[in-house]
C-alpha positions as CSV (number, residue, x, y, z in Angstrom):
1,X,0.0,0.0,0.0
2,X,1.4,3.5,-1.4
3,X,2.0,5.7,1.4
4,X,-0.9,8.2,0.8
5,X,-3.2,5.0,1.0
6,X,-2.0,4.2,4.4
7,X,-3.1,7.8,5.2
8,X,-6.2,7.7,3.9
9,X,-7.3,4.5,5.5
10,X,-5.7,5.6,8.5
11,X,-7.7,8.6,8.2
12,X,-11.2,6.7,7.0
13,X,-10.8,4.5,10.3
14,X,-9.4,6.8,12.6
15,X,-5.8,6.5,14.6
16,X,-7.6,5.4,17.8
17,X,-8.4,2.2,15.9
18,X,-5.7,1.9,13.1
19,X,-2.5,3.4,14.0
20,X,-0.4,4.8,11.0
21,X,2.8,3.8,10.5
22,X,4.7,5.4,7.2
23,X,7.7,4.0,5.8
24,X,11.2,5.9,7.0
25,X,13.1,4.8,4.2
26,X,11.3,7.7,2.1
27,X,13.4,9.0,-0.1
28,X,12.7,12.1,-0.3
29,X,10.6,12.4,2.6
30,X,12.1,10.3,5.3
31,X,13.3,13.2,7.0
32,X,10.2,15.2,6.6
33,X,7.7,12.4,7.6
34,X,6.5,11.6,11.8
35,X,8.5,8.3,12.3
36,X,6.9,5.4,14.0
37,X,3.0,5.5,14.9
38,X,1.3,8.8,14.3
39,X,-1.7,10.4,16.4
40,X,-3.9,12.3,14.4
41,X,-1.5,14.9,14.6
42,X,1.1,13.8,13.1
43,X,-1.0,12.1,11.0
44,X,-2.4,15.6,9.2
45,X,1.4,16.9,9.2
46,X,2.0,13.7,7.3
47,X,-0.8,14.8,4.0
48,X,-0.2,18.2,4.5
49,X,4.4,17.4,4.0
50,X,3.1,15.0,1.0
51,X,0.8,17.5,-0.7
52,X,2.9,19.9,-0.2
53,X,5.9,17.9,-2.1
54,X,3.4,16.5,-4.8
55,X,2.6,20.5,-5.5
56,X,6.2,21.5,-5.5
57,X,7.6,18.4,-7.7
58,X,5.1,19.2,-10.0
59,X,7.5,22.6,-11.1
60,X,10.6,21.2,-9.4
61,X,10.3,17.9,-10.8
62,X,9.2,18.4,-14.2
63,X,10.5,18.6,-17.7
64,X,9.5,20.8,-20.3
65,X,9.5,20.5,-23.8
66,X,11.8,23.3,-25.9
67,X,8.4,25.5,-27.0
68,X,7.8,25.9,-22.9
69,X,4.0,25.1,-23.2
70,X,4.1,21.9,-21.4
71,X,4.8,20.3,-18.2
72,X,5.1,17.0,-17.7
73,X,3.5,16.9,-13.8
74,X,5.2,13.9,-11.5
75,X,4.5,13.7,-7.6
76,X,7.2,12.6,-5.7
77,X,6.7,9.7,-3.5
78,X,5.5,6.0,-4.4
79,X,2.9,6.8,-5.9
80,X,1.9,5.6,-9.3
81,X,2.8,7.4,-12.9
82,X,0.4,7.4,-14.8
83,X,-0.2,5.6,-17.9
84,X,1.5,6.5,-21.1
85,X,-0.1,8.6,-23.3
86,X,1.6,8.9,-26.8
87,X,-0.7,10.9,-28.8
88,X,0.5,14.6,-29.8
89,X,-0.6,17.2,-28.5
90,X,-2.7,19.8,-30.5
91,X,-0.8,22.4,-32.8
92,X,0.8,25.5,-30.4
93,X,-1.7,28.2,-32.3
94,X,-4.8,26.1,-30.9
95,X,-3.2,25.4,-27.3
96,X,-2.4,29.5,-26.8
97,X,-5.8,29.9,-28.0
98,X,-7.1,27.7,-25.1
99,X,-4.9,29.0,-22.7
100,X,-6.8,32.2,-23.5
101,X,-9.7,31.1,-23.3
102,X,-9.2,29.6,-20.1
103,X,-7.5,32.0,-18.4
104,X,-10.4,34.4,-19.7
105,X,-14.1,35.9,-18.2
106,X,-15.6,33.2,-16.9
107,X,-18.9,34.4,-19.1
108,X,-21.4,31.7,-20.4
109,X,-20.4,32.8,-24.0
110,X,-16.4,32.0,-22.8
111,X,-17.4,29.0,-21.4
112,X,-19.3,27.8,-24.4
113,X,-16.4,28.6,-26.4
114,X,-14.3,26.6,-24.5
115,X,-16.4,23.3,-24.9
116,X,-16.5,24.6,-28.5
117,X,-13.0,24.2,-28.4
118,X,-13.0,20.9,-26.7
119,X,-15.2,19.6,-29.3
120,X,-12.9,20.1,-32.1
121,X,-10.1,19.0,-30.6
122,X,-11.9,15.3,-30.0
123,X,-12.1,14.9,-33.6
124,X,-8.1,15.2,-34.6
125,X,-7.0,12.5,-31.7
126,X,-4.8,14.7,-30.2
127,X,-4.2,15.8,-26.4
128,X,-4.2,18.6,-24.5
129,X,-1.1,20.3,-23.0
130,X,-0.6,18.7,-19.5
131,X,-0.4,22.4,-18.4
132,X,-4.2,23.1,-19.3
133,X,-5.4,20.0,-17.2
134,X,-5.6,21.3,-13.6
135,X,-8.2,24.2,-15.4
136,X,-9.7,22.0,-17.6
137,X,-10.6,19.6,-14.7
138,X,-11.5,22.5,-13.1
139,X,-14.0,23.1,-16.3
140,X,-15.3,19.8,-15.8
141,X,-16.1,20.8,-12.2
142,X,-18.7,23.6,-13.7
143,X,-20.3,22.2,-16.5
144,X,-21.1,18.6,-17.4
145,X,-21.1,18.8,-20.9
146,X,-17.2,19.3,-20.9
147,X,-16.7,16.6,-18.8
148,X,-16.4,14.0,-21.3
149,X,-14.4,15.8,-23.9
150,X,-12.0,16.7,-21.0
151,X,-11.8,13.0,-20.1
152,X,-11.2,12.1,-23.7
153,X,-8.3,14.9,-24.1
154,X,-6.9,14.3,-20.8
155,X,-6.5,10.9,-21.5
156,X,-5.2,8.7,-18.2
157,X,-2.9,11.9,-17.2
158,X,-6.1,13.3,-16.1
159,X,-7.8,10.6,-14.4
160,X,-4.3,10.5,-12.7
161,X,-4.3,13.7,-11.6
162,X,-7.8,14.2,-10.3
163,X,-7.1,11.1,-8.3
164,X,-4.3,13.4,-5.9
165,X,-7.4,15.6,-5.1
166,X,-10.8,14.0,-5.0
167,X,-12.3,17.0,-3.4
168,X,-11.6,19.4,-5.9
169,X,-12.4,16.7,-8.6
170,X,-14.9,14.6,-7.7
171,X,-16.8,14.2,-10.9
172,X,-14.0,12.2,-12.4
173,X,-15.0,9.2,-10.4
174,X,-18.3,9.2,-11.1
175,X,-17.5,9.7,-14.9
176,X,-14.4,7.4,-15.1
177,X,-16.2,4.3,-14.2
178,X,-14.6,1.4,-12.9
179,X,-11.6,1.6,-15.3
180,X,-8.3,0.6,-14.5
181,X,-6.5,3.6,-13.1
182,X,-9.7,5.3,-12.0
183,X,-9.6,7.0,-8.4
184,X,-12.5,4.3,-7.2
185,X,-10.1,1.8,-7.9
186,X,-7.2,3.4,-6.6
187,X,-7.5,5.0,-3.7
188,X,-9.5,2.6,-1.3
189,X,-8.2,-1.1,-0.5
190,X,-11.4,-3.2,-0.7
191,X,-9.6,-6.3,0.2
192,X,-8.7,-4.3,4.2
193,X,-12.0,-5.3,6.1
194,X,-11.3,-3.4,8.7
195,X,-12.0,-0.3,6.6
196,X,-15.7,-1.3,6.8
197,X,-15.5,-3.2,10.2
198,X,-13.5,-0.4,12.2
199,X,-14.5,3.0,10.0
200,X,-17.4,5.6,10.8
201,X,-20.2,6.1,8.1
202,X,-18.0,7.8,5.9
203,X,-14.9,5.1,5.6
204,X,-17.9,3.0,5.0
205,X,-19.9,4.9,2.1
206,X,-16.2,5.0,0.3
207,X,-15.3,1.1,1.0
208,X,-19.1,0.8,-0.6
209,X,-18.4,3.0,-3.3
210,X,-15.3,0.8,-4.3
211,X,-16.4,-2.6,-3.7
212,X,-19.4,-1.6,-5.8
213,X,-17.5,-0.7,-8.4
214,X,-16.2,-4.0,-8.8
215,X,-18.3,-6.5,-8.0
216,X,-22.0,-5.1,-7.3
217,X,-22.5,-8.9,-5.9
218,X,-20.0,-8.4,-2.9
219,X,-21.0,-4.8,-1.8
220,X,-25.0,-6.3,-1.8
221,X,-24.0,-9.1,0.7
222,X,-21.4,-6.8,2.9
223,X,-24.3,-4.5,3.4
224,X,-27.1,-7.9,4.2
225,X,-24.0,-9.3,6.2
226,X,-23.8,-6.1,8.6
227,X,-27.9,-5.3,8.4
228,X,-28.1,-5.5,12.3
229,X,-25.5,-3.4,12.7
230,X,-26.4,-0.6,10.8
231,X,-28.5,2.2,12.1
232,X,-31.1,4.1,10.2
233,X,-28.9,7.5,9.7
234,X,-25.5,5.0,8.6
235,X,-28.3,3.6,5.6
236,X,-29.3,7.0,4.5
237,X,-25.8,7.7,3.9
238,X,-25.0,4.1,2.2
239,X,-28.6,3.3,0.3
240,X,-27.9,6.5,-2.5
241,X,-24.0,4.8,-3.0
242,X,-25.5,2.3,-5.5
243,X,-27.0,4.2,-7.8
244,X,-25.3,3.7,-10.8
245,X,-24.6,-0.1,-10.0
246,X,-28.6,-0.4,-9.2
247,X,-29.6,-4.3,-10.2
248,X,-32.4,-6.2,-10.1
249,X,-31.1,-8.1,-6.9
250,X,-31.4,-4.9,-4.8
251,X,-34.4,-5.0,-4.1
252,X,-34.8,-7.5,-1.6
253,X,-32.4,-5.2,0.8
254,X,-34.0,-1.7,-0.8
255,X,-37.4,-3.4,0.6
256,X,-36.1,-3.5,3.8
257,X,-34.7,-0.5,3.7
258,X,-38.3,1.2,3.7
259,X,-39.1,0.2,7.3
260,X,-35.8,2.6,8.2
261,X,-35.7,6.3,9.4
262,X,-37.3,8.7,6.8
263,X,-34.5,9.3,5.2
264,X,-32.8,6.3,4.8
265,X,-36.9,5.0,3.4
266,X,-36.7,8.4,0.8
267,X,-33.5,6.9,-0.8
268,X,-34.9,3.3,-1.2
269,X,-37.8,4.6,-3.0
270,X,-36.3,6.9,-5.2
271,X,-34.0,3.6,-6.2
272,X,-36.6,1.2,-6.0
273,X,-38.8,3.7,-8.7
274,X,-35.9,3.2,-10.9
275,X,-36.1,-0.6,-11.4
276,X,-38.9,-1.8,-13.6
277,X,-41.4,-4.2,-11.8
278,X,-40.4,-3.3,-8.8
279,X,-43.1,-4.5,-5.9
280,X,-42.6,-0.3,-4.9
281,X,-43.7,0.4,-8.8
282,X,-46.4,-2.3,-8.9
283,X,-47.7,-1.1,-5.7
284,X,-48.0,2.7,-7.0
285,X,-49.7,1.4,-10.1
286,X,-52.5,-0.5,-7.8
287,X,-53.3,2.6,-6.2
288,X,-53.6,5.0,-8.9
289,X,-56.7,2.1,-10.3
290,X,-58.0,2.5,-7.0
291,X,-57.7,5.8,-6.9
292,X,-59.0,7.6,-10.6
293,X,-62.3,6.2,-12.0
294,X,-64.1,7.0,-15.5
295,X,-68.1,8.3,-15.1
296,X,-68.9,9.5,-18.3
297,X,-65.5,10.8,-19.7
298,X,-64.9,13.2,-16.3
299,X,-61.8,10.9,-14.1
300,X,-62.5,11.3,-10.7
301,X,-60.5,10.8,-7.6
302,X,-60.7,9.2,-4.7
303,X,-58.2,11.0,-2.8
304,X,-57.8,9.2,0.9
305,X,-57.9,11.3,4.0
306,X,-54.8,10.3,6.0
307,X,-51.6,9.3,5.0
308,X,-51.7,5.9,5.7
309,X,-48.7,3.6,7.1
310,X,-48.5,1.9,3.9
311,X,-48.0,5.4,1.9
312,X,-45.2,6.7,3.9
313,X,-43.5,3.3,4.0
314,X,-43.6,4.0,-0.1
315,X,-42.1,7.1,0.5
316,X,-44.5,9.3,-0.3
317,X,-44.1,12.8,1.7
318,X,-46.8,14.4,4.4
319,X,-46.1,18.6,3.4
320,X,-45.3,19.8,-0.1
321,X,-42.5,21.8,-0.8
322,X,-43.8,25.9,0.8
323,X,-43.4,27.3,-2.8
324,X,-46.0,25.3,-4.6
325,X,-48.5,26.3,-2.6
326,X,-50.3,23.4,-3.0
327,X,-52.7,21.5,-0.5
328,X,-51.4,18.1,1.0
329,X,-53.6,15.4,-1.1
330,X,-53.5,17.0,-4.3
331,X,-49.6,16.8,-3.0
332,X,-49.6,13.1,-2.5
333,X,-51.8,12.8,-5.7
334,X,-48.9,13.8,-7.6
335,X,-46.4,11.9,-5.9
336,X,-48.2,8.2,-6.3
337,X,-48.7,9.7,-10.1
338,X,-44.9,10.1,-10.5
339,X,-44.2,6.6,-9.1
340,X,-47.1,4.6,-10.9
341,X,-46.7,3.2,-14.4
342,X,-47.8,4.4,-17.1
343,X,-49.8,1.4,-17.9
344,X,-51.3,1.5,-14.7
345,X,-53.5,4.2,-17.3
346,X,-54.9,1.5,-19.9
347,X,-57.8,1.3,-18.4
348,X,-58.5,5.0,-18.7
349,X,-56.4,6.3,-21.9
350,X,-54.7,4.2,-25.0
351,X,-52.5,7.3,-24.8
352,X,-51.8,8.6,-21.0
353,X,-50.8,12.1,-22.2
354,X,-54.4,13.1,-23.7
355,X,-55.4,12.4,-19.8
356,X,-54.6,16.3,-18.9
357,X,-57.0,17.3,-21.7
358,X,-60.1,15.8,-19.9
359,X,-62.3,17.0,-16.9
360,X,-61.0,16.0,-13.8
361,X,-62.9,16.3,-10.5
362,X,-61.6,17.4,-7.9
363,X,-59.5,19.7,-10.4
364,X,-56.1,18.5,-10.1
365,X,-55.0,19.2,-13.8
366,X,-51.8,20.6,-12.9
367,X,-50.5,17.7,-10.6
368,X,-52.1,14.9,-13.2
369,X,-49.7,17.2,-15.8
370,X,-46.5,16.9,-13.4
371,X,-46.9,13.5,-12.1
372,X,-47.4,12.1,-16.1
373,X,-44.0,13.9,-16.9
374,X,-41.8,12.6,-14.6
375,X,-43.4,9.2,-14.9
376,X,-42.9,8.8,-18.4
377,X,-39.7,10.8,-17.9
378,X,-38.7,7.7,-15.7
379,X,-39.6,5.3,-18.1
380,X,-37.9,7.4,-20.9
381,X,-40.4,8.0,-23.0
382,X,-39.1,11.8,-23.3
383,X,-41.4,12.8,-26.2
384,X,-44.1,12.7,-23.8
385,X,-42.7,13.9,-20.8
386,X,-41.8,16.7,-22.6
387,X,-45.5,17.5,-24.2
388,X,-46.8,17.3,-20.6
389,X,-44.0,18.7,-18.8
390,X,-44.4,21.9,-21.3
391,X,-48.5,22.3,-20.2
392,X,-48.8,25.7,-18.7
393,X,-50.9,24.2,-15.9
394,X,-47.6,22.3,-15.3
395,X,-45.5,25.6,-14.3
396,X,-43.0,27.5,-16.3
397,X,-40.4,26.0,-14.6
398,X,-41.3,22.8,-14.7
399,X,-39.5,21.9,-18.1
400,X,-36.0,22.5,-16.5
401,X,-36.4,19.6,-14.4
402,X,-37.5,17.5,-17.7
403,X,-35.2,18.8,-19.6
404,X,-33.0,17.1,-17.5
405,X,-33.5,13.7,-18.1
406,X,-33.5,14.0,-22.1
407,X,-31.1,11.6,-23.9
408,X,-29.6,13.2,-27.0
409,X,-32.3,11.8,-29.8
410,X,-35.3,12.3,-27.6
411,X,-34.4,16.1,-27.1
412,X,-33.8,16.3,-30.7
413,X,-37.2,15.6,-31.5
414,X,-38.5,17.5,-28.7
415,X,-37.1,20.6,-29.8
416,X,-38.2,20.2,-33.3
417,X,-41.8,20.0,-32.0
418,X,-41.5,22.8,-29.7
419,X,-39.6,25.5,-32.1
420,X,-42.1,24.4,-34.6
421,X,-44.7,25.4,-32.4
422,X,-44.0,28.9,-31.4
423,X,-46.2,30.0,-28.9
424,X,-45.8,29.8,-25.5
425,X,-44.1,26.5,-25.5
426,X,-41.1,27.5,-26.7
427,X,-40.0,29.5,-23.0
428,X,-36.8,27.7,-22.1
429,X,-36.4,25.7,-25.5
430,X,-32.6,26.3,-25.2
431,X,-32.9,24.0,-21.7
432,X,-33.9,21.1,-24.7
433,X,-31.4,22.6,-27.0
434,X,-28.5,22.1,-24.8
435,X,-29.4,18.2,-24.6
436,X,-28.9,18.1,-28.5
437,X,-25.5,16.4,-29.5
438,X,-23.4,19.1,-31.1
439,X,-23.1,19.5,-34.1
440,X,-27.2,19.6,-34.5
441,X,-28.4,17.3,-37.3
442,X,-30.0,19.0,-39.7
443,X,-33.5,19.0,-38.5
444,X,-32.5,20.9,-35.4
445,X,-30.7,23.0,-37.2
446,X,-33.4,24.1,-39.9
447,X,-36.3,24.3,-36.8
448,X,-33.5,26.9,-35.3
449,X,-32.7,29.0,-38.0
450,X,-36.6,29.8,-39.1
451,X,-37.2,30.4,-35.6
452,X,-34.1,32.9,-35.9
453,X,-35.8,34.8,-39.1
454,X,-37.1,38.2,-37.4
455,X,-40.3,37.9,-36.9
456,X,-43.3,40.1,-35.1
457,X,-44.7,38.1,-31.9
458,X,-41.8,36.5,-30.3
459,X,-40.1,37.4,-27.0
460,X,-37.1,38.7,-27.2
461,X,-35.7,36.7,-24.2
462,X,-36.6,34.1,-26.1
463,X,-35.4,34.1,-29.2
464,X,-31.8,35.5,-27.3
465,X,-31.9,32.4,-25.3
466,X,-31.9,29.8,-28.7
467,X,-29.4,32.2,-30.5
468,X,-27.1,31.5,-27.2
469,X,-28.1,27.8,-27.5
470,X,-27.0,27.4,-31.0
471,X,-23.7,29.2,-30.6
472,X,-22.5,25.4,-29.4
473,X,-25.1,23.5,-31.7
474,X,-25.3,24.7,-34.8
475,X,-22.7,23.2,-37.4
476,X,-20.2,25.4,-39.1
477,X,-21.8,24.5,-42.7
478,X,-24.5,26.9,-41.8
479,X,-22.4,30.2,-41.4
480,X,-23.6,31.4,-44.9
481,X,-27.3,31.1,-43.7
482,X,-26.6,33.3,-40.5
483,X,-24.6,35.7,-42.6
484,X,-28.0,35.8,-45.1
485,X,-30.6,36.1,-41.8
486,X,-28.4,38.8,-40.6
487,X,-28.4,40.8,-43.5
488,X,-31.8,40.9,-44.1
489,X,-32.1,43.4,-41.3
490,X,-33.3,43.1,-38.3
491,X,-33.2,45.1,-34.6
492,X,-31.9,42.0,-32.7
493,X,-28.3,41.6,-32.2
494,X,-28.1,38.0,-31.7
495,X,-27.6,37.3,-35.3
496,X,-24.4,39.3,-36.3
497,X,-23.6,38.2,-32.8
498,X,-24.1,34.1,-33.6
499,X,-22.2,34.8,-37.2
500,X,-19.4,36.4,-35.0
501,X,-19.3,33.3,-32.8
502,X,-19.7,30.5,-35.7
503,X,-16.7,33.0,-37.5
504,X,-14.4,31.7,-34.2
505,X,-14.8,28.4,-34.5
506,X,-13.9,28.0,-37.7
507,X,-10.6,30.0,-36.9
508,X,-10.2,27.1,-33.8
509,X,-11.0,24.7,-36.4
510,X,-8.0,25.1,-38.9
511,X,-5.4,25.8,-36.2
512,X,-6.2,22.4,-34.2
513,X,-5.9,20.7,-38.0
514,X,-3.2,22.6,-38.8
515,X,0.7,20.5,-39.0
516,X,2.2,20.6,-35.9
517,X,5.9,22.1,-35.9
518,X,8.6,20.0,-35.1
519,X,9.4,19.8,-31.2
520,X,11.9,17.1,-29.5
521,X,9.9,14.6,-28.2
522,X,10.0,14.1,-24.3
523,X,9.4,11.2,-22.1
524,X,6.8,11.0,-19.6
525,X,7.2,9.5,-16.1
């Protein structure tokens, strides 16, 4: 185990229960480093002397190649190099013109840019400096959609890096996967029991994490194996861990996991909801047929008085949120909506989003319009979730959350329909927009651009809020049709501004393709 390791566990577990004893043959360190067994003291002297050499080795111990744009990073110590990485790295124009941009406003038009920028770069399999990383991370840190192009660019230099500060760069792990070299794999020894056995919620939710990771099987029967042990506040921690190594299997424990404190039971549910034909999902479904009848083409409900034992087991919540205003059972109306599925409807609709449309009594359109959305959102059938989610009874606001859960086709579509449209539906379109895979396909693209021709009745906010939208969607091919809309005249900025943008990238464009000048070629540690 690499000496940062035995800190970490030593750290996880505590030194009242795992003494730490680091190596005094260091060297570059040994004199530096608390000899023998360390109190938690010495033990925080200890990280602080190695972070404090990983920072200074990454100037003192570097090399640089003859330009002087790179660093080759290396922390001193046992811990691992990295992989090799022997792809160039992009053309010196295209890296100054990053370093710009990074080092830039911190705008939402810079930012775009810069995934613009990363974009590109994907497409000539090339890296990026090893300079640019610690900002780039950082990048990754503020906006999801540059995570994976950072990832791709970084290569394992960066997954190495982010794994010396998982505070600062969380969002690797979660995005790296269980890949070799990846900080869950790393950083916490699944095979040391006493990490689990000995360690306080937190050394547990990491030894979870990891063992997770790698065998979903295993971290399933640790958690059944210590059930007794456990207390309600340690599962609320622990039951949101395996989300994105949910199985089938789960449930049995998930089950139990309802008759836990409140918030461990919230947890379960939201899992359980997440796995098809789950007893939670099938229970939901039951009570939405007991609940909504047909007499004569008006659905009425059958809302129940109290919230029963059985409902708050399900997780369904007494008090909605204060801003919605909203009384309590049209509140838990919505809730066993969201959770039931949508063929729990059959009965009562061939299609469950032409339910809104009919009389309902009592009137609880706008919670029928919500709890449809994010079921079908659930079951990712986007289209709809998006056609109720964007029903004004639903809430202006509403669409952000839906938005959310669009995969890259089914937000395609969506905004297709919805620029289409015009109207009031189109608020917020750029929230769908940005779920588009750049560069748009050419639907997309068209529904944009005739949405972008001046025309009388549209909000401004509006139409600013696509033209931002397509500064990182819209292909370069249609800079000429831009340049045309722009011309024709019009009081609104945003064009000359979008032909300005589209202009830039095709400037970042030919330097990241452009030959590479000859540099000495330097070893990596």
């Amino acid at each position: 185990m690499s000496t940062w390791n035995q800190i970490l566990s030593a750290a996880l577990v505590g030194t009242d229960r795992r003494p730490c004893v680091l190596p005094g043959e260091d060297p570059v360190l040994g004199g530096v480093l608390p000899p023998g067994p360390t109190d938690a003291a010495g033990l925080l002297h200890a990280a602080g002397s190695l972070t404090l050499a990983g920072r200074a080795s990454a100037g003192a111990s570097g090399t640089t190649h003859q330009e002087g744009t790179e660093v080759v990073m290396a922390v001193s110590g046992d811990a691992p190099p990295p992989e090799r990485d022997d792809r160039a790295a992009v053309p010196r124009p295209a890296s100054r013109r990053l370093a710009g941009l990074l080092s830039g406003s911190q705008s939402e038009e810079n930012q775009r840019l810069v995934v613009a920028w990363l974009r590109l770069a994907e497409e000539t399999d090339r890296r990026v400096p090893y300079d640019q990383l610690p900002a780039l991370l950082d990048l990754g840190t503020r906006r999801r959609d540059a995570r994976g192009p950072v990832l791709a660019l970084g290569g394992p230099r960066a997954r190495w890096l982010a794994a010396h500060d998982l505070q600062r760069w969380s969002w690797v792990v979660r995005a790296s996967g269980d890949r070799p070299g990846t900080p869950s794999s790393d950083l916490i020894d699944v095979s040391d029991r006493s990490v689990w056995d000995d360690g306080d919620v937190h050394a547990k939710v990491a030894c979870l994490a990891a063992l997770r990771a790698q065998d979903p099987a295993a971290g399933r029967a640790l958690l059944l194996e210590s059930w007794g042990e456990l207390r309600a506040t340690d599962l609320a921690m622990l039951v949101p861990v395996v989300r994105d190594t949910l199985e089938p299997a789960d449930e049995e424990w998930l089950e139990r996991a309802l008759d836990a404190g409140v918030r461990a039971r919230e947890a379960a549910a939201s899992l359980l909801l997440r796995l098809p034909g789950s007893g939670l999902v099938g229970r939901m479904g039951d009570r939405v047929r007991s609940w909504v009848s047909d007499a004569d083409g008006v659905l009425q409900v059958a809302l129940p008085h109290d919230l029963d034992a059985d409902l708050r087991r399900d997780g369904i919540v007494l008090k909605p949120p204060a801003s919605t205003r909203q009384g309590q059972r049209a509140w838990w109306f919505e809730q066993v909506v969201a959770a039931a599925p949508l063929d729990a409807w059959t009965g009562l609709a061939h299609d469950p989003a032409e339910l809104p449309d009919r009389k309902i009594v009592p009137d609880l359109g706008a919670e029928l319009c919500r709890g449809l959305a994010r079921a079908a959102a659930r079951e990712e059938d986007f289209v709809t979730a998006v056609r109720l989610g964007t029903d004004p009874r639903a809430g202006h606001d509403f669409l952000r959350e839906i938005a959310g859960t669009l995969d890259a086709e089914a937000a395609a579509v969506v905004a297709v329909a919805l620029l289409r449209s015009g109207g009031a539906r189109v608020a917020r379109i750029d929230l769908v927009l940005d779920a588009v895979a750049a560069p748009w396909p050419d639907d997309v693209s068209d529904a944009v651009l005739d949405y972008l021709t001046p025309s009388k009745g549209r909000r401004r906010r509006w139409v600013d809020d696509v033209a931002v939208a397509a500064r990182t969607g819209l292909p370069l091919s249609r800079l000429d049709r831009v340049r045309e809309i722009a011309d024709a005249g019009t009081s609104h900025p945003y064009l000359d501004e979008l032909a300005e943008h589209l202009e830039t990238i095709t400037a970042m464009r030919a330097e990241l393709h452009a030959e590479p000048h000859a540099t000495t070629a330097t070893s990596t540690p």
